[in-house]
C-alpha positions as CSV (number, residue, x, y, z in Angstrom):
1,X,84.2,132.8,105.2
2,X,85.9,135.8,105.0
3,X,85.5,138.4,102.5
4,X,88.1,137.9,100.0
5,X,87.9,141.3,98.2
6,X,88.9,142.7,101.0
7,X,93.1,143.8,100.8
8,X,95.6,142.0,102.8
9,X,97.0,143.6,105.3
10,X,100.9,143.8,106.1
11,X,99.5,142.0,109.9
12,X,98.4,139.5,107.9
13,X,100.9,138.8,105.6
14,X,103.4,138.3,109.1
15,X,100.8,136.3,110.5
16,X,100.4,133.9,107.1
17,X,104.7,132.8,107.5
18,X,104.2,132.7,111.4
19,X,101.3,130.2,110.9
20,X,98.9,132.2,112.7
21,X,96.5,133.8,110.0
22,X,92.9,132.3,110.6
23,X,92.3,129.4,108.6
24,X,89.5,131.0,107.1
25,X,91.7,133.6,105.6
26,X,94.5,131.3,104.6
27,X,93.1,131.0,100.7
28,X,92.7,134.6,100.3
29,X,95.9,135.5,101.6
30,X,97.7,132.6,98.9
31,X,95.4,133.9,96.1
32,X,96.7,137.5,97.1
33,X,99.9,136.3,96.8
34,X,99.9,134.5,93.8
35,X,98.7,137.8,92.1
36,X,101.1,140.1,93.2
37,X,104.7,139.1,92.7
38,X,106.4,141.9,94.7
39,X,104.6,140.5,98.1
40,X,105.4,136.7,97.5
41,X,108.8,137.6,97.1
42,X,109.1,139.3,100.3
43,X,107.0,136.7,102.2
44,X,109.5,134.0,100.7
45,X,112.5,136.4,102.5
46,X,110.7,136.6,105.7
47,X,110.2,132.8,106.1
48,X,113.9,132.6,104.6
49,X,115.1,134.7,107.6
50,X,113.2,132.7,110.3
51,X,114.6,129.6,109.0
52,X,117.7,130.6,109.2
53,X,117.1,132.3,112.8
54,X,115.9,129.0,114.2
55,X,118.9,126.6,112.2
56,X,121.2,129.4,114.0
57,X,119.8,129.9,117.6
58,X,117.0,126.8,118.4
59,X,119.8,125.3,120.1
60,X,120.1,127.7,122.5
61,X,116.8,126.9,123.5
62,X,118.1,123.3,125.4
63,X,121.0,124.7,126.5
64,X,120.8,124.6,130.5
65,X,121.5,127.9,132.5
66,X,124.4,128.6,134.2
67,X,124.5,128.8,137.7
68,X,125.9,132.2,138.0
69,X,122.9,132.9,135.4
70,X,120.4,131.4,137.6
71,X,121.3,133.1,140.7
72,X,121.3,136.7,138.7
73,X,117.7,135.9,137.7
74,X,116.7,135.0,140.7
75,X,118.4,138.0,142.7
76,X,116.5,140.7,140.1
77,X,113.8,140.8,138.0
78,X,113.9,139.6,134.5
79,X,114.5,142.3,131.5
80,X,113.2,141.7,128.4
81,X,114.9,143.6,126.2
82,X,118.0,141.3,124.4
83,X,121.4,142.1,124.0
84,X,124.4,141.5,122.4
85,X,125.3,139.3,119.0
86,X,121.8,137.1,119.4
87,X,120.0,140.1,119.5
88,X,121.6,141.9,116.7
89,X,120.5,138.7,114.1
90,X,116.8,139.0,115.7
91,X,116.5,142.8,115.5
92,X,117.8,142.0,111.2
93,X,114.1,140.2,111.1
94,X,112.4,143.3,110.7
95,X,113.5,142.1,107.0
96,X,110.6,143.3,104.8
97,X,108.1,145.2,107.6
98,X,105.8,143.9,109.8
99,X,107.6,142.4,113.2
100,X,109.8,144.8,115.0
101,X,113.0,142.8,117.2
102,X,111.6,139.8,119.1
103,X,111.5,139.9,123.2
104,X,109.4,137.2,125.3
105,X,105.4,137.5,125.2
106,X,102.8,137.1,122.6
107,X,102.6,138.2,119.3
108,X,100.0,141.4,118.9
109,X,96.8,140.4,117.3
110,X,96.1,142.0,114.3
111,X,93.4,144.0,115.9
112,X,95.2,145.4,119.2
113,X,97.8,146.1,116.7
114,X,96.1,148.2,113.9
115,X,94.2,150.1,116.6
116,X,96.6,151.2,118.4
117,X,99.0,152.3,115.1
118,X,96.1,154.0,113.5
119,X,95.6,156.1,116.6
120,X,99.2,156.9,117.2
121,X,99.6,157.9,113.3
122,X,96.9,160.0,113.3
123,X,97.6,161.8,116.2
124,X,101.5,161.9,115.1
125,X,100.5,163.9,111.6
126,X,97.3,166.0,113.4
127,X,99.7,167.7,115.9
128,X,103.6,167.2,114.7
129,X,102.8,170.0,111.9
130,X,101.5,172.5,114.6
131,X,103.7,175.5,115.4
132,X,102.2,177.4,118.2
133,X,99.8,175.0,119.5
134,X,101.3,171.5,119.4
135,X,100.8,170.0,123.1
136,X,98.8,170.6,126.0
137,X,101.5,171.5,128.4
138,X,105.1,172.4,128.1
139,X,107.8,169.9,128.2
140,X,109.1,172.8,130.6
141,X,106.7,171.7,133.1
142,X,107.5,167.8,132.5
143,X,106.6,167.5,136.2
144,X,103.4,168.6,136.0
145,X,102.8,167.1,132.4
146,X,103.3,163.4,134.0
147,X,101.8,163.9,137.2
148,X,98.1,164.9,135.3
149,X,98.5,162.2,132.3
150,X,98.8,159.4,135.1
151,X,96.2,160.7,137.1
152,X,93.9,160.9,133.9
153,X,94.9,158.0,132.1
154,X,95.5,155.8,135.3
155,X,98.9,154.2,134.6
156,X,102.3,156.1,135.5
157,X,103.3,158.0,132.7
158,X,106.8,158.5,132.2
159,X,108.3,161.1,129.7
160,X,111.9,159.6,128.9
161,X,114.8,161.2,128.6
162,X,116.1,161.5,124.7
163,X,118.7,163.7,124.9
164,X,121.3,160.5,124.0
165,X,119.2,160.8,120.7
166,X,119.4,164.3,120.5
167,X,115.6,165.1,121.4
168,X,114.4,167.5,123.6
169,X,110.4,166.9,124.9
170,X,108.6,169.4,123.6
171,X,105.3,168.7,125.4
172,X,102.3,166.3,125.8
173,X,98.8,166.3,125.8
174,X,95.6,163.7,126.7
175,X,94.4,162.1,124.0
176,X,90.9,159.8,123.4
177,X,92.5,155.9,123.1
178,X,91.2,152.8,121.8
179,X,89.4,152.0,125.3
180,X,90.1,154.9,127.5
181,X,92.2,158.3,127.6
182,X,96.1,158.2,125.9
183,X,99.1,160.0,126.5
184,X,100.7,161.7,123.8
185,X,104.2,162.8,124.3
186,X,106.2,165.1,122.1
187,X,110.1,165.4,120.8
188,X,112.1,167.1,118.6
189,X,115.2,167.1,117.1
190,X,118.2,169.9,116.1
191,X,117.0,170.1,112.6
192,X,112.8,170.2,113.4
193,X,112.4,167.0,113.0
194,X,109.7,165.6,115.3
195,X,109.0,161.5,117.1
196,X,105.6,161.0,119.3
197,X,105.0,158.5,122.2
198,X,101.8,157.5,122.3
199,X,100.4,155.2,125.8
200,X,97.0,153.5,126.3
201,X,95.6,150.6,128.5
202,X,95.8,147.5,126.0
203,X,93.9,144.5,126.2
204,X,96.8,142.3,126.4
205,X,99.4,142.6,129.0
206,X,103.0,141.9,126.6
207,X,104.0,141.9,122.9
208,X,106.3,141.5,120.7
209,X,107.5,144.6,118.8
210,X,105.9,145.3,115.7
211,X,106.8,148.0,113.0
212,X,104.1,149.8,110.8
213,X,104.6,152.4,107.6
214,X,102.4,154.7,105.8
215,X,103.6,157.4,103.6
216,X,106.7,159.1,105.4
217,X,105.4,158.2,108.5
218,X,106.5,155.1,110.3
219,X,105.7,153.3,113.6
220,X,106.4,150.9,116.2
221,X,104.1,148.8,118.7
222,X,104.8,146.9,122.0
223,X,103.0,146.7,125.1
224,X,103.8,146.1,128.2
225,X,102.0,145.2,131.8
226,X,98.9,146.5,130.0
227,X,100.0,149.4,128.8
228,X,100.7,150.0,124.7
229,X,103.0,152.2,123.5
230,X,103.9,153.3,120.0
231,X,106.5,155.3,118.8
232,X,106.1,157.4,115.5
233,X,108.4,159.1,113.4
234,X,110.0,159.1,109.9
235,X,110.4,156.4,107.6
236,X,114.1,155.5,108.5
237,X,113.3,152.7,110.8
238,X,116.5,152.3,112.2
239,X,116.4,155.9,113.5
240,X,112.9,154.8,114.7
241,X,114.8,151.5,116.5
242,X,117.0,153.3,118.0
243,X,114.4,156.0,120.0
244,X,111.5,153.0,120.4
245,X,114.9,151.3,122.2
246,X,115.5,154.4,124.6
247,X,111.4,155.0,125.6
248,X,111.4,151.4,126.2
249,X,114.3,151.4,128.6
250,X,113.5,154.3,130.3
251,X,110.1,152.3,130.9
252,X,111.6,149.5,132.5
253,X,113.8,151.5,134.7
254,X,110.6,152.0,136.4
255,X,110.3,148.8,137.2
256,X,107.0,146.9,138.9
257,X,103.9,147.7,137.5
258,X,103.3,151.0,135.7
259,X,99.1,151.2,136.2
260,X,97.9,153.1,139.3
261,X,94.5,151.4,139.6
């Protein structure tokens, strides 16, 4: 039985309207819940939101794909990043906090998920305040700056192109992950303002975007092929979206698999 003085998590609270909270855990989390107003009300929004998500879209589900459709997919590789009006009512779930926008593959346990946040927000707040010494290398040597981190962290590192945001890369540098070395990637904006790209090998191969907070410091989650990524940054989230969406487009430009061994 688990422990139930221990807090809820945020993970957990997702988990408990997506029916996927250990069963063991399912009493603590409605006792939690029962005790603390403010949280039941935003669970109650969540599941309001994916009710209304499936009543809207389930359909879609049956619908048969056109030919024209089928012929694309066949011709080039799947993306999974969704656009147009469908996606714009699935990014809106990030209602309260927990799940980013929804694309195809598994939900993050709460474990791979934590880890990986924790790691990127520490890192994120340890370096972003540094003035003379904030990376390893320059993001004026990006060439060189790539070409180590993949050789040392054994997966193609790729430092995207933000200008469309209005960041330049200010640097990187190799970082200790949660099983292995990380790539830490560095940005800033006109006005100082700094995001981070944290990369490690994860332990599943594809997830679903998930979005953390703490303090003034935000984050969001995915991995892909093996490879997790979080972006950090301020608390506006949607200024957050909106960079996570460019790093992770500049990683599928790359197309294939991104690990070198």
């Amino acid at each position: 039985m688990t422990d139930p003085r221990i807090p809820v998590t945020e993970d957990e609270l997702h988990a408990y309207v997506d029916n996927e909270l250990p069963a063991e855990r399912r009493s603590d989390v409605e006792a939690w819940l029962a005790a603390r107003p403010e949280d039941a009300a935003r669970v109650q929004s969540w599941r309001a939101m994916a009710e209304l998500l499936h009543a809207r879209y389930d359909s879609v589900l049956d619908e048969p794909v056109p030919k024209r459709l089928e012929l694309e997919r066949l011709a080039s590789p799947p993306r999974r990043w969704i656009y147009g009006a469908a996606a714009a009512a699935l990014i809106a779930f990030v209602a309260g906090g927990g799940v980013g926008w929804i694309a195809h593959g598994a939900a993050a346990t709460p474990s791979v998920f934590q880890n990986f946040t924790v790691e990127a927000l520490d890192a994120h707040r340890l370096y972003v305040v540094e003035v003379r010494h904030p990376v390893e290398v320059a993001g004026s040597d990006r060439a060189h700056l790539t070409q180590w981190l993949t050789r040392r962290c054994g997966w193609k590192v790729h430092a995207p192109e933000l200008d469309s945001a209005g960041l330049k890369l200010v640097g990187g540098r190799l970082l200790p992950g949660p099983a292995g070395p990380a790539s830490f990637l560095m940005y800033e904006g006109p006005s100082g303002e700094r995001y981070t790209v944290y990369a490690a090998k994860a332990t599943v191969e594809t997830t679903q975007m998930r979005y953390a907070s703490h303090g003034r410091d935000s984050a969001l989650f995915w991995a892909e092929r093996g490879v997790g990524f979080v972006v950090a940054g301020s608390s506006d989230r949607d200024r957050l979206t909106q960079i996570a969406k460019l790093v992770y487009d500049e990683s599928e430009k790359l197309g294939g698999d991104v690990r070198t061994r």
